[in-house]
C-alpha positions as a printed Julia matrix, in Angstrom:
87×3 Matrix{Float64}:
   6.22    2.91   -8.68
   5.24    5.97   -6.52
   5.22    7.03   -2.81
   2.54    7.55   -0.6
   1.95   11.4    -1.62
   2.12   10.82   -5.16
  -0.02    7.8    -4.66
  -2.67   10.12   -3.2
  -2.63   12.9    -5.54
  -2.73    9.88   -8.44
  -6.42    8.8    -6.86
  -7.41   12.69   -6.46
  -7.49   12.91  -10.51
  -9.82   11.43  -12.92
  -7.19   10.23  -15.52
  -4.41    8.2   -12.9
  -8.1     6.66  -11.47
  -8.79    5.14  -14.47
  -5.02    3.95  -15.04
  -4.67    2.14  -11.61
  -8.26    0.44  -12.41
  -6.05   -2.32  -13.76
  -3.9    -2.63  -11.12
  -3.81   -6.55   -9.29
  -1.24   -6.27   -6.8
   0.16   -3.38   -4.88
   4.01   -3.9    -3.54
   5.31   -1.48   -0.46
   9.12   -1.11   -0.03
  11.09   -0.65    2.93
   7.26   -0.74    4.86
   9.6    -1.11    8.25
  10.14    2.99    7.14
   6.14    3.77    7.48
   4.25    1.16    9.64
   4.17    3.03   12.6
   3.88    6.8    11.73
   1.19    9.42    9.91
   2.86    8.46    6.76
   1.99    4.79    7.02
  -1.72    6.18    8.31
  -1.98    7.89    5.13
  -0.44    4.81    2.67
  -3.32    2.73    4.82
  -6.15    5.26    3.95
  -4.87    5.78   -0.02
  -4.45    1.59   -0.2
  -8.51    1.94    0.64
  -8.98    4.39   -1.59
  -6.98    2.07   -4.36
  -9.62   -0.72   -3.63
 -12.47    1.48   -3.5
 -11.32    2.98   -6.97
 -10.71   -0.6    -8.75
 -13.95   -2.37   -7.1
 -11.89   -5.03   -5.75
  -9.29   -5.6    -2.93
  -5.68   -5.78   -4.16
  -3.48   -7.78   -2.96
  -0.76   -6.13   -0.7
   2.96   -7.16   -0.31
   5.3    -5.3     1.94
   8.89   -5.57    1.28
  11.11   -4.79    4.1
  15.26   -5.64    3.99
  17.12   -5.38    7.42
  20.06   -7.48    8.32
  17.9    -9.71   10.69
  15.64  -10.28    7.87
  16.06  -10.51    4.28
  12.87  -11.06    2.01
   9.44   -9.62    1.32
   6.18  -10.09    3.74
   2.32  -10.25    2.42
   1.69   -7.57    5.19
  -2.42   -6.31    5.48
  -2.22   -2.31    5.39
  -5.78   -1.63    6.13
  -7.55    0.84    7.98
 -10.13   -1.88    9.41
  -7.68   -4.11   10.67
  -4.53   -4.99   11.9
  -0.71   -4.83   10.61
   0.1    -8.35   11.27
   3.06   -9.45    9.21
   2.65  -13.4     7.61
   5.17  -15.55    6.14
């Protein structure tokens, strides 16, 4: 569990690239909170990055929780295409 900045410095050294290597799946929380701004620019870019660094594209799950609603989203945070939430 991380944020976006901590996400970023974790792919900037050698050691944390090797660690998420393994990873299979990466879950967003409260993605409502960064779709739309830099912040959710840079979370697309270090997702990427994630890929580029395990040789493989993960799969993404956003999580959002409003009162309208409740539940998680598989929501595509790439740079190439578009944020289109599915159910």
């Amino acid at each position: 569990m991380t944020t976006p900045e901590s996400l970023y410095l974790l792919l900037t050294a050698e050691r944390s690239r090797q660690m998420l290597k393994t990873a299979r799946v990466v879950i967003v929380d409260e993605i409502h909170a960064v779709l739309e701004s830099r912040r959710g620019a840079h979370l697309a870019l270090s997702l990427e990055r994630l890929d580029h660094v395990c040789g493989r594209r993960l799969q993404r799950v956003g999580c959002r929780d409003s009162e309208a609603d409740r539940g998680c989203r598989t929501v595509p945070l790439s740079a190439r295409g578009s944020r289109t939430a599915h159910r």
